[in-house]
Every structure is written in structure tokens, then in C-alpha cells.
Residue frames relative to the residue before (quaternion, step in Angstrom):
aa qw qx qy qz dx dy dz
X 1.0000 0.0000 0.0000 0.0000 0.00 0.00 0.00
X 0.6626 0.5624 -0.3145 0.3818 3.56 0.89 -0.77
X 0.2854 0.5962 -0.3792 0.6475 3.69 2.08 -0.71
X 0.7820 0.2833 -0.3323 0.4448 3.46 -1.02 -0.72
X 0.7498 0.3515 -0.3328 0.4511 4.20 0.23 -0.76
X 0.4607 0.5791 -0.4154 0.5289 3.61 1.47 0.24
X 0.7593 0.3383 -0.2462 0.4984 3.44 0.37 -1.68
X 0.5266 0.6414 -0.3908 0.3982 4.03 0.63 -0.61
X 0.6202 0.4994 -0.2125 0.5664 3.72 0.84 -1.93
X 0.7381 0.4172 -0.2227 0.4811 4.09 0.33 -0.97
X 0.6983 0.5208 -0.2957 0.3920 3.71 1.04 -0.70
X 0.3842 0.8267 -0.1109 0.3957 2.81 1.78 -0.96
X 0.7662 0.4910 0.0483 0.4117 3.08 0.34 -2.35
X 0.7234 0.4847 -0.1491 0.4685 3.10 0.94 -1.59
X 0.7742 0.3271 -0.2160 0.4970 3.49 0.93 -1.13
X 0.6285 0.4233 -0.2972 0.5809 4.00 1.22 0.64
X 0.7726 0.2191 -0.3460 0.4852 3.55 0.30 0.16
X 0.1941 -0.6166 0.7628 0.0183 3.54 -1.48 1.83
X 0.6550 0.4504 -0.4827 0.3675 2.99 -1.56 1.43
X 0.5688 -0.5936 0.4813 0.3040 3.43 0.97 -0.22
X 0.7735 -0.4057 0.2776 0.4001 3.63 -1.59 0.31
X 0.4135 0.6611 -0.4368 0.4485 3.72 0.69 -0.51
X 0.7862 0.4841 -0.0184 0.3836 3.08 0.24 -2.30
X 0.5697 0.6884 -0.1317 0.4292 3.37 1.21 -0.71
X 0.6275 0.6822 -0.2274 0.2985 3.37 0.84 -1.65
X 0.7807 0.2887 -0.2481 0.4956 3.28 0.25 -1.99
X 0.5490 0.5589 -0.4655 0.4118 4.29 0.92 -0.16
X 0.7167 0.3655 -0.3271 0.4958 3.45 0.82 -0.83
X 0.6581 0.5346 -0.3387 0.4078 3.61 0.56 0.09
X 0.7438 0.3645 -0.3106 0.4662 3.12 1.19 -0.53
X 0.5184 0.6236 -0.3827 0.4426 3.67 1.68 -0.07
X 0.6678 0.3696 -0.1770 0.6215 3.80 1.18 -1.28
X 0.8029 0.1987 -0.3226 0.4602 3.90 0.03 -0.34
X 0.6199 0.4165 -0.4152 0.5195 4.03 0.11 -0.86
X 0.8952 0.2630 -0.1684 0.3180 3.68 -0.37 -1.89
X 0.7623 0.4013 -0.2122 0.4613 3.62 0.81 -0.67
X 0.1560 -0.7639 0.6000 0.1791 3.29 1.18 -0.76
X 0.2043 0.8305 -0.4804 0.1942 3.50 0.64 1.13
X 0.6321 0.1613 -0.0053 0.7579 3.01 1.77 -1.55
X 0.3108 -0.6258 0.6257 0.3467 3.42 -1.63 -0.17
X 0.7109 -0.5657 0.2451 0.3385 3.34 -1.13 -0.03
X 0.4888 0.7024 -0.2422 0.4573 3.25 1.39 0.61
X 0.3230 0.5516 -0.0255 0.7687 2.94 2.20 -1.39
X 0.7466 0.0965 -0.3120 0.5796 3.85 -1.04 -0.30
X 0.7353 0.3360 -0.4626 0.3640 3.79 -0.38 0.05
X 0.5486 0.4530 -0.4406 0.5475 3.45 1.04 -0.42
X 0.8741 0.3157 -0.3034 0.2103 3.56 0.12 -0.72
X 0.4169 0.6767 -0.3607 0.4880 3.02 2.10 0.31
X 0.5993 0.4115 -0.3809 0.5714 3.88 1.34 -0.82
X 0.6904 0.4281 -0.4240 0.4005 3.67 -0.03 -0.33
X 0.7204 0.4529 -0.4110 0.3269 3.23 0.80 -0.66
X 0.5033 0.6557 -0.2725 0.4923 3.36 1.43 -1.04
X 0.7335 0.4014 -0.2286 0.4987 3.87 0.70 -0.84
X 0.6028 0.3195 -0.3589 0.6369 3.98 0.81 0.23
X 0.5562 -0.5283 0.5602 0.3126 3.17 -1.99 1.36
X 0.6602 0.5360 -0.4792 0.2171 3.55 -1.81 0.17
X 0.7567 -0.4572 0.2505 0.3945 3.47 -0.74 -0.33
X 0.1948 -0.8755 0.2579 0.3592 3.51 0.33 0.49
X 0.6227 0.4732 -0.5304 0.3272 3.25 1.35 0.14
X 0.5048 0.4621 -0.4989 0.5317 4.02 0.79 0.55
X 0.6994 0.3226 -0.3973 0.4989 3.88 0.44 -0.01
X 0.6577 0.4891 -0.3988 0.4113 3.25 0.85 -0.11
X 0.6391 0.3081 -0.4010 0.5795 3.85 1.19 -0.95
X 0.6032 0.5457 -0.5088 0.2817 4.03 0.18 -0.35
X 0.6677 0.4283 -0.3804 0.4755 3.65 1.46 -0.79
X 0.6305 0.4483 -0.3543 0.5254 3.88 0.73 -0.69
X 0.7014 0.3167 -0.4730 0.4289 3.99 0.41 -0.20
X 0.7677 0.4062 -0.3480 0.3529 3.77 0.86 0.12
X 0.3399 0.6943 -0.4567 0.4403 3.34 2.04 0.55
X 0.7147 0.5146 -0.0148 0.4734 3.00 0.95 -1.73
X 0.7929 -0.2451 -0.0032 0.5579 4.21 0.41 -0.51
X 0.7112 -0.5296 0.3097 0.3433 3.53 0.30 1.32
X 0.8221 -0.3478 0.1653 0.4195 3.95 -0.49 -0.33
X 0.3476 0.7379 -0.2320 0.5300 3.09 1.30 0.04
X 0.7571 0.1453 -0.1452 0.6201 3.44 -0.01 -1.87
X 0.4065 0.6704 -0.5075 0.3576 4.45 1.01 -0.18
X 0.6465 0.5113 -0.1404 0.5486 3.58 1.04 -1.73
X 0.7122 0.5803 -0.1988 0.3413 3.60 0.40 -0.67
X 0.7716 0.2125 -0.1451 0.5817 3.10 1.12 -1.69
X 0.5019 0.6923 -0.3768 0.3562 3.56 1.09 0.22
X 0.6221 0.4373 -0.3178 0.5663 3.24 1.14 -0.80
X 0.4798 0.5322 -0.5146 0.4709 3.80 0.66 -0.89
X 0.7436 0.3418 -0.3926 0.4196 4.11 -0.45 -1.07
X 0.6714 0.6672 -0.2666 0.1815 3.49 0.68 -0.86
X 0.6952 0.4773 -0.1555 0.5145 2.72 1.11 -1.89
X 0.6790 0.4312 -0.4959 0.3272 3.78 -0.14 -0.48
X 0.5560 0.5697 -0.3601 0.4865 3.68 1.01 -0.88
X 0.7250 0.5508 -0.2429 0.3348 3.70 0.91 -0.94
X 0.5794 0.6007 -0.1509 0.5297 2.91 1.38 -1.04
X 0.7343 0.3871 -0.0812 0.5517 3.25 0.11 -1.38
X 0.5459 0.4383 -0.3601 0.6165 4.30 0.91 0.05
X 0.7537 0.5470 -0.1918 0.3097 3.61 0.92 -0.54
X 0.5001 0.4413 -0.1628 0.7271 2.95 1.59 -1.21
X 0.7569 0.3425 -0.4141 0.3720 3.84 0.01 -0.16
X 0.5836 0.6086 -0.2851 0.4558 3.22 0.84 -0.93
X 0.7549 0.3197 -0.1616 0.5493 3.97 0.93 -0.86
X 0.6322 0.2967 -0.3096 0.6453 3.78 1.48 0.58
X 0.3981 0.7361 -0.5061 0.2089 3.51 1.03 0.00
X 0.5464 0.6051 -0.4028 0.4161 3.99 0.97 -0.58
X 0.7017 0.4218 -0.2034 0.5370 3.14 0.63 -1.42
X 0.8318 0.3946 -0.2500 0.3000 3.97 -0.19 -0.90
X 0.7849 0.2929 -0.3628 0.4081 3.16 1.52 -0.29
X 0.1315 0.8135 -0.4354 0.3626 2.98 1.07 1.39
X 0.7362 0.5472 -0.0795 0.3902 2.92 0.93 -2.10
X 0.6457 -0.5788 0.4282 0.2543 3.17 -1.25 1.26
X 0.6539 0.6282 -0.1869 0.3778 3.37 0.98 -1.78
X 0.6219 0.5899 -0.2340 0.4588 3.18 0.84 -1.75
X 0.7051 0.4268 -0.2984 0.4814 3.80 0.52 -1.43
X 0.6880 0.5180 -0.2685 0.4315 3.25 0.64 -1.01
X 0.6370 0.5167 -0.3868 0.4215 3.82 0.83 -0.24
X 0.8254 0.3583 -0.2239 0.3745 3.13 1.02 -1.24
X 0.3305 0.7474 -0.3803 0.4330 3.32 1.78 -0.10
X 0.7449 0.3610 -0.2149 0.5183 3.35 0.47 -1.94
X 0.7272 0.4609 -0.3893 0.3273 4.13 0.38 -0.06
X 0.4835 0.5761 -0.4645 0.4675 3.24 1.05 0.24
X 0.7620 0.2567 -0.4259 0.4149 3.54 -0.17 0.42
X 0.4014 0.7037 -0.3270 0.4866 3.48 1.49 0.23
X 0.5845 0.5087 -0.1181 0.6211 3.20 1.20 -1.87
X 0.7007 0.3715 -0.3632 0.4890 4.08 0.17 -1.09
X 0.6255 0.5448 -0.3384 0.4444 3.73 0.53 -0.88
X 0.8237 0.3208 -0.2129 0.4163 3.43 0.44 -0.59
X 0.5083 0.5830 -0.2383 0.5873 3.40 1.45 -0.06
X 0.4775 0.6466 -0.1055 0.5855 3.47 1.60 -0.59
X 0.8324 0.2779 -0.0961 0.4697 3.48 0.41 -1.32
X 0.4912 0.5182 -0.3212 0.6221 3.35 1.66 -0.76
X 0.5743 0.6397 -0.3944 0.3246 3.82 0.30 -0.42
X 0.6182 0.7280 0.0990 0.2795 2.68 1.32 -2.02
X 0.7178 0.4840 0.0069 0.5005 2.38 0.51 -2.22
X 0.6131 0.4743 -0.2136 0.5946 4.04 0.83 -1.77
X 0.5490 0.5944 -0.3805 0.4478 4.02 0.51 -1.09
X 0.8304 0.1052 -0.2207 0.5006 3.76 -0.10 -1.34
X 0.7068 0.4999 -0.4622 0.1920 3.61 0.48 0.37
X 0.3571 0.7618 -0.2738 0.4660 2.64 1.65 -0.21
X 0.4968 -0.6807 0.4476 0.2991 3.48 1.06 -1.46
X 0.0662 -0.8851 0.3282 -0.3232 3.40 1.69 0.47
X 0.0740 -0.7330 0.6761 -0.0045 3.17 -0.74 1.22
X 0.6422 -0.4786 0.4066 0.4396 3.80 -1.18 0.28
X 0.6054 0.5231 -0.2671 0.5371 3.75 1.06 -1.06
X 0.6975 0.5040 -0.3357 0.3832 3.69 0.87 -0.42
X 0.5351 0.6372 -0.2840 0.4765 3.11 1.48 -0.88
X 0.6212 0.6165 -0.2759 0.3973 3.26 0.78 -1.62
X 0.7301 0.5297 -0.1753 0.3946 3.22 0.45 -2.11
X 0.7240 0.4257 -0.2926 0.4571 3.80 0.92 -0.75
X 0.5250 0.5101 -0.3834 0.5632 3.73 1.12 -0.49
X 0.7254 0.4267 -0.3328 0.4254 3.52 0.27 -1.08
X 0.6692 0.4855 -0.2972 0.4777 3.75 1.09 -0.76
X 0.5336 0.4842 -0.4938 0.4868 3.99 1.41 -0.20
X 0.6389 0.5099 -0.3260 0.4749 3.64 0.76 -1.26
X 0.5844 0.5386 -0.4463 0.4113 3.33 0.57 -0.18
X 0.7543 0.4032 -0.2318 0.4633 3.69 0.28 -1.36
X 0.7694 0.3680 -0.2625 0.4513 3.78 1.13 -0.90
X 0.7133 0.4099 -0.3254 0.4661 3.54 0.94 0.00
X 0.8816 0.1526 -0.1521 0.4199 3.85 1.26 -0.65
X 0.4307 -0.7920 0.2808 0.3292 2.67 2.24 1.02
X 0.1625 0.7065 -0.6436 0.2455 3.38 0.57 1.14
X 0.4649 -0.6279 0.5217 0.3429 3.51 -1.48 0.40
X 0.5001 -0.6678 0.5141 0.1991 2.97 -1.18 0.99
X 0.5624 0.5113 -0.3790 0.5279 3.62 1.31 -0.20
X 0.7370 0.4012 -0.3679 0.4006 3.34 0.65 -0.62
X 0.6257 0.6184 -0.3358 0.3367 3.23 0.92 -0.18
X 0.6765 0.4751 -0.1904 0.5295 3.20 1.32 -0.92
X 0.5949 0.3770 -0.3398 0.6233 3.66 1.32 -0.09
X 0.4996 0.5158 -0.3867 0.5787 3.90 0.74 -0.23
X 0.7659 0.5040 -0.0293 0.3982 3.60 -0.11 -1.25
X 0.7198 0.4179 -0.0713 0.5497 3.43 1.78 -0.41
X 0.6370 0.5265 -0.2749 0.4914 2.80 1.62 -0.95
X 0.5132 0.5469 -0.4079 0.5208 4.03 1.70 -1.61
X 0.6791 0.6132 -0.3651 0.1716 3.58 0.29 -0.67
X 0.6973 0.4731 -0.2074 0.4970 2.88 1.01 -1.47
X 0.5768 0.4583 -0.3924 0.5507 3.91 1.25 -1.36
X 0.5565 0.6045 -0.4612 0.3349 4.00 0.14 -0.60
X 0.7125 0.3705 -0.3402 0.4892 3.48 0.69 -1.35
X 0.6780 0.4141 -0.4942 0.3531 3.21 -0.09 -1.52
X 0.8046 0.3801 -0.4284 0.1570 3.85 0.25 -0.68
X 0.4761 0.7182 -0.2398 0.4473 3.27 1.97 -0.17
X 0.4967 0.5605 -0.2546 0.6118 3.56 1.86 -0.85
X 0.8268 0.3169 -0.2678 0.3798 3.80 0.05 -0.75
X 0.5904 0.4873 -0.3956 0.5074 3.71 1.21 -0.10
């Protein structure tokens, strides 16, 4: 029964949050740390960096790492499909009405008017991960300035984050020896 309040808590998630994994987070945090008390809040950040640090989607690396904290491969298999399936389901039924709906005025007009809904909340989840993390003001800065980077001078976002990793790491060691 607890398999099913895994896959339910993930089905949930998946089939309520527009925007992707970003968007996702502060819901999946407040379902496994606030309402279940599955993780604490130490746990969901650990399993948010790991998830963030493996290729794939992070909300399936993120319920596969928090369903194998919690019941070993099993609850991994379990709470994975939960994120999955709604996205599947709901890709399916569009995809086989797609002629006809993206036609519709409405239709454009729905998904038009959620994008800044979707940016807002993707925003706050930023935020939110930003001051727990521990965030300085200069960090904040430095990461806006690094979005405006990739979307305005079409830098690579890979290169940045390997760029941006590397000052780091040479930063400490030189900050450690003085």
C-alpha cells in the first residue's frame, strides 16, 4: 500500500506542475519534506544536487533518487512511473488531437497566457533553492547575469558551467594557501 502512496504523491506532481523540473521542485519538496516527512530538508537538497548532477530529466532523477532513499528499488520503480505517466498520458491525448487543437484560438491562447505563470514559478523555485542553499546577493547577481548571458550572447550554457567550475575550484585552492 505504501507503493501506491509513493506512485499517487509522484502522479500527482507530474500531472500538476507546467514548466518542467525547475517548476516541480518547491511541489516535490513540499509533498516529501513538509507533508510526508519522508525526507528532511537536508535529504531534499542532497537529492536535488545529485539529481541536478546526472544527465536526464530531473524530475525522474529526482523521484528515482528520493524513491530509493525511502524504499530501495522498488519505491525508485514506483515513484518514477508516478512523474512519468501523467506527462505520458497527457503527450498522448495531445499528440492524437494535435490537428484539431492547434488550430484553436483558445488552445493558443491558454498556453500563451501560461508562460509567465510557468516563468514566475520557475523564478520562485530559483529563489527559494538560492537562499537555501546559502546565496549571497553577488550570487544572485552572478546567476542572472550568467542567464542573460546564454539568452542574449548565446553563450553555452555548458561552457559556462564548466568555465564557472573550473574559477571555482582554482579560486579556492588559491584562497586556501594565503
Amino acid at each position: 500500500m505504501f507503493y501506491f502512496t509513493l506512485f499517487k504523491t509522484f502522479f500527482m506532481i507530474g500531472a500538476f506542475t507546467i514548466g518542467g523540473g525547475i517548476a516541480m521542485i518547491p511541489i516535490i519538496e513540499r509533498e516529501v519534506v513538509d507533508k510526508h516527512k519522508w525526507l528532511n530538508d537536508d535529504e531534499f537538497m542532497e537529492a536535488l544536487m545529485v539529481a541536478q548532477g546526472l544527465p536526464g530529466v530531473l524530475a525522474i532523477n529526482m523521484s528515482v533518487y528520493i524513491g530509493l532513499k525511502i524504499k530501495g528499488a522498488k519505491g525508485a520503480f514506483f515513484c518514477a512511473l508516478g512523474a512519468v505517466l501523467p506527462s505520458f498520458i497527457i503527450v498522448t491525448i495531445l499528440a492524437y488531437f494535435y490537428n484539431y487543437l492547434g488550430k484553436m484560438e483558445i488552445a493558443q491562447k491558454i498556453f500563451q497566457g501560461a508562460i509567465p505563470a510557468v516563468a514566475a514559478v520557475i523564478a520562485a523555485s530559483v529563489y527559494s533553492l538560492g537562499k537555501k542553499s546559502g546565496f549571497k546577493i553577488w550570487q544572485f547577481a552572478l546567476a542572472i547575469a550568467i542567464a542573460l548571458s546564454v539568452e542574449l550572447l548565446k553563450i553555452s550554457p555548458i561552457l559556462l558551467i564548466l568555465g564557472f567550475g573550473v574559477f571555482n575550484i582554482v579560486y579556492k585552492k588559491m584562497v586556501k594557501r594565503i
